[in-house]
C-alpha positions, 0 to 999 in steps of 0.5 A: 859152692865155687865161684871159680871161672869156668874153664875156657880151654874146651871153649878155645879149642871149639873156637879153632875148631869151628869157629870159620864154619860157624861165620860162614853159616851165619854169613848164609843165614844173614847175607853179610859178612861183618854181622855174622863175625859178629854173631859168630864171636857173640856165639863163643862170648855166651859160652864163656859166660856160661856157669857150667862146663862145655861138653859137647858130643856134638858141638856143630849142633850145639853152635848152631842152636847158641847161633839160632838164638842170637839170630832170632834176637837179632832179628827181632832187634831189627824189628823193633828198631825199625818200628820205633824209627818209624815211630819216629818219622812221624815227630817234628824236628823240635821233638826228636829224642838224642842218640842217647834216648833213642839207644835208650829206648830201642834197649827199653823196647827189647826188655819189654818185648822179653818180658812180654814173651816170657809170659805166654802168649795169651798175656801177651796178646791181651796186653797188646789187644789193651794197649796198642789196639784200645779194645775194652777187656770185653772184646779182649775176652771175646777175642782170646776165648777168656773171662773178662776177669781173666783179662784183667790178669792177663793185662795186669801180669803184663803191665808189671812185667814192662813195669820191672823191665830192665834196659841196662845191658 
């Protein structure tokens, strides 16, 4: 098994090619030009870190598809972020967490929410029907169309995901 680096030559060459189509696509989807530099070059950073080779029929469609999927992230970053920040809004002065914490657990909340996602959404909506909403495994199943007992899975499946949830970068 090799341990060699990928080739970035195909990669430098998509680079020149697309990359001012990529920005301005992305400068569409976000409305604003410094993010979607951002994203562009992230875009071309998730290719060179990738362990097999780049080759492409048709590497706009393949752009495009990398791209979507850090938009996505990026929107669901905002989401949380926004969340948590109202969580915030609501703590006395003498209780705000630093900059530090609070990078922290903006990171901690991103894991948690893909380790949420990759169990399915039924896990998913059973441990937030738990967690943040309190209802009781009973209403949990009715809701879900599940066995109690199934719940207690779903809930439990849930709560060692967010349990080996890894915010560092």
């Amino acid at each position: 098994m090799s341990t060699a680096a990928p080739p970035t030559e195909p990669i430098a060459e998509l680079y020149v090619a697309h990359h001012g189509w990529l920005h301005g696509w992305l400068r569409k989807k976000l409305g604003c030009t410094h993010r979607a530099a951002d994203l562009a070059h992230d875009t071309f950073l998730r290719l060179l870190s990738r362990e097999e080779p780049v080759t492409l029929q048709e590497p706009r469609a393949f752009l495009t598809t990398v791209a979507q999927g850090l938009v996505s992230n990026y929107f669901r970053r905002q989401k949380i972020e926004q969340a948590w920040l109202e969580t915030l809004a609501h703590l006395p002065e003498s209780e705000m967490p630093s900059p530090e914490t609070r990078a922290v657990m903006v990171e901690t909340l991103m894991e948690i929410d893909r380790q949420l996602d990759a169990l399915g959404p039924l896990v998913r909506r059973a441990f937030l029907l738990s967690q943040l909403e309190g209802l009781p495994q009973a209403e949990i199943a009715k809701q879900l169309g599940v066995s109690v007992p199934t719940v207690k899975r779903y809930v439990a499946k849930a709560l060692v995901a967010c349990c080996f949830a890894d915010a560092t970068p």
